[in-house]
C-alpha positions in Angstrom: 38.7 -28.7 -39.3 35.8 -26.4 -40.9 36.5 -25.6 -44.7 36.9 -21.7 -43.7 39.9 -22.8 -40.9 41.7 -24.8 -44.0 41.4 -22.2 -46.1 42.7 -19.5 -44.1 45.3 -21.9 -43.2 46.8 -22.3 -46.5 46.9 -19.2 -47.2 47.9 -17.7 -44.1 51.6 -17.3 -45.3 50.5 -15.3 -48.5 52.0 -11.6 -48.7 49.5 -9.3 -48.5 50.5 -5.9 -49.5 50.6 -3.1 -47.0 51.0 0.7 -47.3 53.0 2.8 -44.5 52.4 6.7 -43.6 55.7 8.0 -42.0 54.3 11.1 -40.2 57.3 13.6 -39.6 56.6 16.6 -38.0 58.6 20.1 -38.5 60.3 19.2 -35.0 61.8 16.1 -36.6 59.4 13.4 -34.9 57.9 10.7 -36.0 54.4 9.5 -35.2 54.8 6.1 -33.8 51.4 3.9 -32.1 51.3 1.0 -29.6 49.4 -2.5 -30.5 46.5 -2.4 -28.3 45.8 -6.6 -26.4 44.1 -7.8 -29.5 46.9 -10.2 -31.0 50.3 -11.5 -30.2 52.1 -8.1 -31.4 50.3 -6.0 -27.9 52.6 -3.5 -26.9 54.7 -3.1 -30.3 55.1 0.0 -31.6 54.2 0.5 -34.9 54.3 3.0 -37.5 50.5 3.8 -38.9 49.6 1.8 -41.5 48.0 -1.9 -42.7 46.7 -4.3 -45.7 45.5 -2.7 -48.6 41.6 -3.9 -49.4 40.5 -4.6 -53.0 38.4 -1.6 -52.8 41.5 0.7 -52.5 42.5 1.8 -55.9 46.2 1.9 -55.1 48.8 0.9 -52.4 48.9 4.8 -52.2 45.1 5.3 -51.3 45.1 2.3 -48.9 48.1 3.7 -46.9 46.0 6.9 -46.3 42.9 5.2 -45.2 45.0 3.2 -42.9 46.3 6.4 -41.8 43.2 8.1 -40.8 41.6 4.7 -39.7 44.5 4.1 -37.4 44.7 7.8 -36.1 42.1 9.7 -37.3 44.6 11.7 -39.3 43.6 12.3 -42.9 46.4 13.5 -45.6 46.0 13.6 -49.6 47.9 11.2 -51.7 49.8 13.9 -53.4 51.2 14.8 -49.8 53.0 11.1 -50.3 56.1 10.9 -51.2 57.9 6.7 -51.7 60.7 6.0 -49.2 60.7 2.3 -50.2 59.7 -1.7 -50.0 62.4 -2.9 -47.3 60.6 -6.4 -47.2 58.2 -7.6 -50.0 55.0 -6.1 -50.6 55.6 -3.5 -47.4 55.7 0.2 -49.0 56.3 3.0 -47.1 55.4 6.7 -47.7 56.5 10.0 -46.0 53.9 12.9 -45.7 54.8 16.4 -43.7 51.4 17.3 -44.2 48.0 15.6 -42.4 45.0 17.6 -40.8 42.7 16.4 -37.6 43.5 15.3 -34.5 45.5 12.3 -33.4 42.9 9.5 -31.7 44.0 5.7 -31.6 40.8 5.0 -29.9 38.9 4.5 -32.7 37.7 0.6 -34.1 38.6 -0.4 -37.1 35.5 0.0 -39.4 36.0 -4.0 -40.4 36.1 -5.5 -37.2 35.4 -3.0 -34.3 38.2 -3.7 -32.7 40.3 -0.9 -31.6 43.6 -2.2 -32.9 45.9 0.1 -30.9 46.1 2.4 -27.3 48.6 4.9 -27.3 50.7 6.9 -29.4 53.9 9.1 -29.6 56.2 11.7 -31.0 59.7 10.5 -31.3 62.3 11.9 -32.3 64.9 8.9 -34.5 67.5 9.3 -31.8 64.6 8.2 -28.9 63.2 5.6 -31.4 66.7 3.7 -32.2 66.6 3.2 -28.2 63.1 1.7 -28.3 62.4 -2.2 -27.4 59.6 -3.8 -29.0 59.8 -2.2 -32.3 60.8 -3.4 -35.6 61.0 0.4 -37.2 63.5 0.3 -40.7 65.4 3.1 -39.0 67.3 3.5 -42.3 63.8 4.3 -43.7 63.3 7.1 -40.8 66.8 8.6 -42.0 65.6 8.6 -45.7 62.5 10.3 -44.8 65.0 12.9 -43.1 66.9 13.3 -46.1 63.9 13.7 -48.6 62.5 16.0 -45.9 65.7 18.7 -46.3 66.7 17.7 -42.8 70.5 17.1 -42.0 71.9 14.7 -39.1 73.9 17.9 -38.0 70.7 19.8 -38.0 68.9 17.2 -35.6 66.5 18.4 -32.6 66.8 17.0 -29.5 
């Protein structure tokens, strides 16, 4: 085993922080994408978001450049607002507020890959009836909350 397999096996169980962008729209929808064939999670949808680099100067700025590498949407970091960590090192962020046009067909600048192949508007209702996810619905209801919306107000 080559020096470069060891190490990346020793350290493949590290945590490795990662920053979130919950996209909710004014219809009550969240933006959800679907892992392209590259690794074992193809077909999972996914909420936009990844590993923050050392050259992100916060968990805050890397969750928008995952954004807009991931979708092409871009969004400020004062349009986050911290829904919460619901496993170590995982933060998520709500934003109401993104410009540009959704495109999952983009490679990731690192590694050319395009790392997913479709993408959706759900509402929480049509996202709780998903397979293949692993979406912290009670995250999706917070983000209701914080974003004035009330279960009894809910769009279908």
């Amino acid at each position: 085993m080559s020096i470069n397999k060891w190490k990346s096996f020793l350290f493949e169980k590290e945590l490795k922080t990662v920053g979130i962008v919950v996209c909710l729209d004014e219809k009550q929808r969240f933006l959800i994408i679907r892992r392209s064939d590259i690794d074992h999670r193809a077909g999972q949808w996914t909420i936009p978001g990844g590993h923050i680099d050392d050259n992100d100067d916060s968990v805050e700025s890397g969750a928008v450049r995952e954004l807009y590498e991931e979708t092409n949407l871009k969004c400020k970091i004062s349009d986050l607002v911290y829904l919460g960590e619901p496993k170590p090192e995982k933060y998520y962020f709500l934003t109401q507020r993104w410009t540009g046009s959704i495109n999952v067909d983009k490679p990731n600048p690192e590694t050319g890959k395009i790392e997913h192949d479709d993408w959706k508007w759900l509402t929480i209702e049509e996202i709780k009836q998903m397979e293949n996810t692993e979406f912290p619905t009670y995250l999706l209801e917070e983000a209701l909350k914080t974003a004035g919306f009330h279960s009894d107000e809910r769009k279908d």
